[in-house]
Structures are given as C-alpha cells and as structure tokens.
N, C-alpha and C positions, 0 to 999 in steps of 0.2 A: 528346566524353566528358563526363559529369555527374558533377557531383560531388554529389551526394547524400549530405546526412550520415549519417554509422552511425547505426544507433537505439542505445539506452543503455538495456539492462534494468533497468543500479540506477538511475537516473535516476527511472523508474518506478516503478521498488520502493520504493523513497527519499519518493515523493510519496504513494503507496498509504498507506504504513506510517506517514509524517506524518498524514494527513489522517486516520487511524482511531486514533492514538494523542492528537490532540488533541481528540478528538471521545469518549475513553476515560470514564467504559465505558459513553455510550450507543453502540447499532448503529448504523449507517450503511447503505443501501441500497449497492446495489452502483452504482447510479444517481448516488445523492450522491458514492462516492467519485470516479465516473469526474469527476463536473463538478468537487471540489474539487482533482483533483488536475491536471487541464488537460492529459491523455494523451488520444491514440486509445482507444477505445473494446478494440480490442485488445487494447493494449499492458497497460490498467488489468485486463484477465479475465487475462492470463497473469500480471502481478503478482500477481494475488489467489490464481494456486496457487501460484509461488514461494512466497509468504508464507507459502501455509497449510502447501504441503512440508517449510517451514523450523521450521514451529511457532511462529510470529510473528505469527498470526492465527487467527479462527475465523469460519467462515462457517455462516451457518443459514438455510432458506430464502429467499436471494434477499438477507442481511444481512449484516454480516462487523462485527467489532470484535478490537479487538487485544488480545493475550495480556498477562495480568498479567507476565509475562517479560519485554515487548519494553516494555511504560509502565517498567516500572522502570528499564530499560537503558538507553530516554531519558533517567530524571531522572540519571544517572549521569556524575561529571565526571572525564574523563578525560585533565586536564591533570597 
C-alpha cells in the first residue's frame, strides 16, 4: 500500500494568491505564477479558477493579478 500524500488545494491557492498579491498590481504570466509558486503545473491552472471563482483574482489573456479585495485582506491584522 502507498501512502501517497493527499494534495492540498489551499496549499495551492495559498501560493497562487501569495505570489500575485506580492507581485500586486503588476500581472504575472500564468507561467511566472506557476514557477513562483513551486506547484504542478495543474494544480497552479485549477488554483487560478478557484481564485478567479472566488473573486480573488483576475485573469486576462494568458495574465492574472489579484483583486484590490484580496491585497487589502492581506495587509489586514487579524490578531
């Protein structure tokens, strides 16, 4: 039996949504996200429609940059 670890969608989403929020507000290839965010190839295109489902990104030809909604959320302390 293998124990293959689960995959971890927010994991993914988590590094997507990092890697476009600190790159805010230039675009990002969807290329760049995949390398900045060090996911499968995958994993990083089905993050990128969570995100955009969510309204936490936008994507434009082949670009994606994050929602003035989700940078703000970031700078947000929620201690």
């Amino acid at each position: 039996m293998h124990n293959k670890p689960e995959f971890d969608a927010d994991a993914a989403d988590s590094a997507v949504l990092s890697a476009l929020v600190g790159a805010y507000p230039a675009l990002l290839s969807e290329d760049e996200v995949q390398r900045e965010s060090r996911h499968a190839t995958i994993d990083v295109e089905d993050a990128l429609a969570r995100l955009t489902a969510a309204g936490l990104i936008h994507r434009l030809n082949g670009f994606a940059f994050a929602s003035r909604a989700a940078v703000h959320a970031g700078r947000l302390d929620y201690t």
